[in-house]
C-alpha atoms as a printed R data frame, in Angstrom:
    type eleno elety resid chain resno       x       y      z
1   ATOM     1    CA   UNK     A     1   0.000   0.000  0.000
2   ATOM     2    CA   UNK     A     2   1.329   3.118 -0.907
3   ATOM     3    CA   UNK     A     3   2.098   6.008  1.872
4   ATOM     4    CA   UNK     A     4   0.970   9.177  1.994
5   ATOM     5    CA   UNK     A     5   2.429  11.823  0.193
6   ATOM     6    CA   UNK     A     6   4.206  15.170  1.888
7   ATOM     7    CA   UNK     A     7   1.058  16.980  0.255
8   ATOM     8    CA   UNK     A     8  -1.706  14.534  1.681
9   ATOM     9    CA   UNK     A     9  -0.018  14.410  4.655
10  ATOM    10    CA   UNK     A    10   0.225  18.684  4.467
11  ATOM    11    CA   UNK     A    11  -3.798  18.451  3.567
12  ATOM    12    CA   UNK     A    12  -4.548  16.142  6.516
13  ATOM    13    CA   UNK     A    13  -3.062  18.468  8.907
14  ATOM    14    CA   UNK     A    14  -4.861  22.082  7.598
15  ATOM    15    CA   UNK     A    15  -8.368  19.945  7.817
16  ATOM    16    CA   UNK     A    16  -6.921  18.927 11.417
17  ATOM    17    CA   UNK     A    17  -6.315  21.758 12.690
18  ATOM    18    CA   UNK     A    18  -9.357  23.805 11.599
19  ATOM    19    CA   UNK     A    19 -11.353  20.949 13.406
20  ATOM    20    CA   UNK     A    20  -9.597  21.277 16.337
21  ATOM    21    CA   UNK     A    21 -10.234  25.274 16.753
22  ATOM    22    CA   UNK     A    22 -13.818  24.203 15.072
23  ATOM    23    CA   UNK     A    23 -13.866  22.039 18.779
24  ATOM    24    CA   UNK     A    24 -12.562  24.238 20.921
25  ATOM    25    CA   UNK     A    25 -14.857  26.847 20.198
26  ATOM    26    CA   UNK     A    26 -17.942  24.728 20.388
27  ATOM    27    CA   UNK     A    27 -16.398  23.149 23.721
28  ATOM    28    CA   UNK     A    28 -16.009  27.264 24.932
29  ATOM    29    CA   UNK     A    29 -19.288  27.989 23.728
30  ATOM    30    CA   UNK     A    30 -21.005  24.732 25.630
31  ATOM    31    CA   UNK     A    31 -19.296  26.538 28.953
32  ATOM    32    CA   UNK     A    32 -20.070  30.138 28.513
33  ATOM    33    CA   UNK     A    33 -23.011  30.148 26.954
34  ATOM    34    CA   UNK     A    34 -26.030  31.661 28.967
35  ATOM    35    CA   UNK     A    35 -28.716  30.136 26.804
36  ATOM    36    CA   UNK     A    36 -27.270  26.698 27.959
37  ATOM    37    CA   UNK     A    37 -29.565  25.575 31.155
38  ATOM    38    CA   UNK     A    38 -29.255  24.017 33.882
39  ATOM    39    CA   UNK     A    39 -31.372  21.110 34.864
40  ATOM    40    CA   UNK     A    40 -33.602  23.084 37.232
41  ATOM    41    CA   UNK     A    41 -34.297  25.934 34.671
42  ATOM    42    CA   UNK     A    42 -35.331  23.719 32.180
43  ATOM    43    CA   UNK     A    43 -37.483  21.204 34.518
44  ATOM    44    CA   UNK     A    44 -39.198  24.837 36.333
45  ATOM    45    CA   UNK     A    45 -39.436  25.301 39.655
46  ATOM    46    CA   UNK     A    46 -43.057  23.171 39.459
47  ATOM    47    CA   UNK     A    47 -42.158  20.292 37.668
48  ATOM    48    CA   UNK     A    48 -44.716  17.946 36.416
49  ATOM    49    CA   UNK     A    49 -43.307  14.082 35.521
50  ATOM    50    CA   UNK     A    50 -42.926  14.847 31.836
51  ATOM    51    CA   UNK     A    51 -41.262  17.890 31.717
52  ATOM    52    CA   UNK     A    52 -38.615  16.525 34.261
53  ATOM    53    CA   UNK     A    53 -38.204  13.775 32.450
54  ATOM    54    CA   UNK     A    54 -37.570  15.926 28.891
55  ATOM    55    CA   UNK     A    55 -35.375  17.932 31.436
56  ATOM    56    CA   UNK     A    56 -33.238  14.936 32.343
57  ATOM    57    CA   UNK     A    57 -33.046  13.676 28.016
58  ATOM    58    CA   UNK     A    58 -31.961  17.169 27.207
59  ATOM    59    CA   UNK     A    59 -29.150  17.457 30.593
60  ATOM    60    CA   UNK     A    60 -28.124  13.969 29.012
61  ATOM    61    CA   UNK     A    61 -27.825  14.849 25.783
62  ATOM    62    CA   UNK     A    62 -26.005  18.021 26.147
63  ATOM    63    CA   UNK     A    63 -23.390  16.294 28.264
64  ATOM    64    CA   UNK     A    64 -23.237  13.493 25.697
65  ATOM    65    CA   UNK     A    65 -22.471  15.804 23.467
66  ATOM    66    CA   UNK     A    66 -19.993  17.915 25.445
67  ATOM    67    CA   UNK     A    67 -18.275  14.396 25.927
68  ATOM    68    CA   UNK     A    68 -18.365  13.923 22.302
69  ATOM    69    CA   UNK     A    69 -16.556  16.797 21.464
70  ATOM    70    CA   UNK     A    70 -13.854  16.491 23.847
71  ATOM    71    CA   UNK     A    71 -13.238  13.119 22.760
72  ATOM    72    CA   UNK     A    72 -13.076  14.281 19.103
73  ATOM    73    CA   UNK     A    73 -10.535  16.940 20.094
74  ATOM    74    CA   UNK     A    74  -8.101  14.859 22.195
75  ATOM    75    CA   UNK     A    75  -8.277  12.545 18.925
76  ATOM    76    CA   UNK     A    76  -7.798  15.450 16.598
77  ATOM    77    CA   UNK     A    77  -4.693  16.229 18.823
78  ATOM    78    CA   UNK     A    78  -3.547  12.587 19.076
79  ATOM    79    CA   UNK     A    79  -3.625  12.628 14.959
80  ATOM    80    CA   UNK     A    80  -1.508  15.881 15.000
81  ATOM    81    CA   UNK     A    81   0.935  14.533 17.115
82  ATOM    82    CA   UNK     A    82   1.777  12.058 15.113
83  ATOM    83    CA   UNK     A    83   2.007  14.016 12.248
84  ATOM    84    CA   UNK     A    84   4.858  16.339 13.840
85  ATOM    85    CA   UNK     A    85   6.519  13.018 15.210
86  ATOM    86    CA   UNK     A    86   6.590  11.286 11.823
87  ATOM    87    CA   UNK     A    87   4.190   8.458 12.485
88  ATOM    88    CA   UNK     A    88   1.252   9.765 10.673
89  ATOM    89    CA   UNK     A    89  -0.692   6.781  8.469
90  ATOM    90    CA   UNK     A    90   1.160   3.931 10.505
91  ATOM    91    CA   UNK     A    91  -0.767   1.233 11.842
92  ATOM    92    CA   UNK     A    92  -0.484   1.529 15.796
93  ATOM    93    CA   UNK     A    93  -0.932  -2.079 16.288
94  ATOM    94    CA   UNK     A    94   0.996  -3.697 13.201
95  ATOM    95    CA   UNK     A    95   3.264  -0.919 12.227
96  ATOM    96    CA   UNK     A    96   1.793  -1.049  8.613
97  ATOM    97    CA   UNK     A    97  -0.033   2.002  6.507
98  ATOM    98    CA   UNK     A    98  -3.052   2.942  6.718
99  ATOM    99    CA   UNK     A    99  -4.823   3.144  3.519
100 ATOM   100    CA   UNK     A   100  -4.911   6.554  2.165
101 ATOM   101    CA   UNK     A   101  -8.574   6.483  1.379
102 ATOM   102    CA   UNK     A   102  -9.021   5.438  5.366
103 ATOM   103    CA   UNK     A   103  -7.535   8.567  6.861
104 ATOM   104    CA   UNK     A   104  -9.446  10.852  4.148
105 ATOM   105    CA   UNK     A   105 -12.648   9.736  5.652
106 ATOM   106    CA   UNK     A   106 -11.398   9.361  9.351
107 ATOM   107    CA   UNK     A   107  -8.332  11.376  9.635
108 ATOM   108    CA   UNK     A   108  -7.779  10.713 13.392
109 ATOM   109    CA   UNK     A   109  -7.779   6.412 12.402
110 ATOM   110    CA   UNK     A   110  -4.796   5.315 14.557
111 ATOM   111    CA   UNK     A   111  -4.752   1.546 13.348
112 ATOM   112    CA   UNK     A   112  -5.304  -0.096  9.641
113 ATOM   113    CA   UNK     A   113  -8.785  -1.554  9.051
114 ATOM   114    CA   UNK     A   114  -8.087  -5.031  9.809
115 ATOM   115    CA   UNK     A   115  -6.075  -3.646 13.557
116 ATOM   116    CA   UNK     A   116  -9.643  -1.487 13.876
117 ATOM   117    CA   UNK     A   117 -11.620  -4.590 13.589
118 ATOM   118    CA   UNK     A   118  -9.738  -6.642 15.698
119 ATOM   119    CA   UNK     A   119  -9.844  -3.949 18.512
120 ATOM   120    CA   UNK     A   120 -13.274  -3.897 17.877
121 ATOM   121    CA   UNK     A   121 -14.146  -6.607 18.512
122 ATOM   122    CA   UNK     A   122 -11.771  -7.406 21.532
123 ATOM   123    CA   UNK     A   123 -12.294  -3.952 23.394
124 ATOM   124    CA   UNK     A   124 -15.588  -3.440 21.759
125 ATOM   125    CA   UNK     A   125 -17.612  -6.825 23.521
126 ATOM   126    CA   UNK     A   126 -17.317  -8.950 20.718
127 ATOM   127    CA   UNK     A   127 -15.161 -12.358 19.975
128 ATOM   128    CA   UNK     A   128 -12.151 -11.929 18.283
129 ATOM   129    CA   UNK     A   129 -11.826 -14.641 15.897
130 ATOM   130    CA   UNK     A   130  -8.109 -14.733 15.495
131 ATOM   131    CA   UNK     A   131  -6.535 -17.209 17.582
132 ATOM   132    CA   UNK     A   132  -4.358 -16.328 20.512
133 ATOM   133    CA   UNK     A   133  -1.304 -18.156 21.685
């Protein structure tokens, strides 16, 4: 499999790092932003089952979010890394390349697809069909 070129590679890293300030900002906004409420604004101070329990979906799903985000970024970071380190495209697991057309969908991938599925399904709650010894 062919590596990436000093271009790709160059590409990658723009589309990188606008994500990451893309993240940052939403993570700021998510932490100073007064339209964001609180469980007890959104629930009101007379709270009938229903609208505590949309209260409690929408607390959950804003943290979810939030959560989201920051994992994205410390990936986004992670992939950066190992661009300025060199080990950009490399398979964490095997050591081999990524394919090209992986890391232009999912430029953060740290392992091949055939390392991803194996992690998967080892990390992920499902059998591993590749025998250990």
């Amino acid at each position: 499999m062919p590596s990436l070129t000093p271009a790709e590679i160059q590409k990658i890293k723009q589309h990188l790092e606008q994500r990451r300030q893309q993240l940052i900002q939403e993570i700021h906004a998510d932490r100073v932003d007064p339209d964001n409420k609180n469980f007890s604004d959104m629930a009101g101070r007379v709270r009938d089952p229903g609208d505590e329990s949309l209260a409690i979906q929408l607390s959950d799903f804003n943290i979810s979010a939030a959560e989201k985000r920051t994992t994205e970024l410390s990936q986004v970071e992670a992939a950066l890394q190992r661009i300025k380190e060199g080990t950009y495209g490399k398979c964490a697991d095997c050591g081999g390349d990524i394919p090209p057309e992986r890391l232009e969908v999912y430029p953060t991938a740290e392992r091949c697809t055939y390392c991803q599925m194996r992690w998967e399904n080892m990390c992920g709650g499902g059998r591993d069909v590749t025998p250990s010894l």
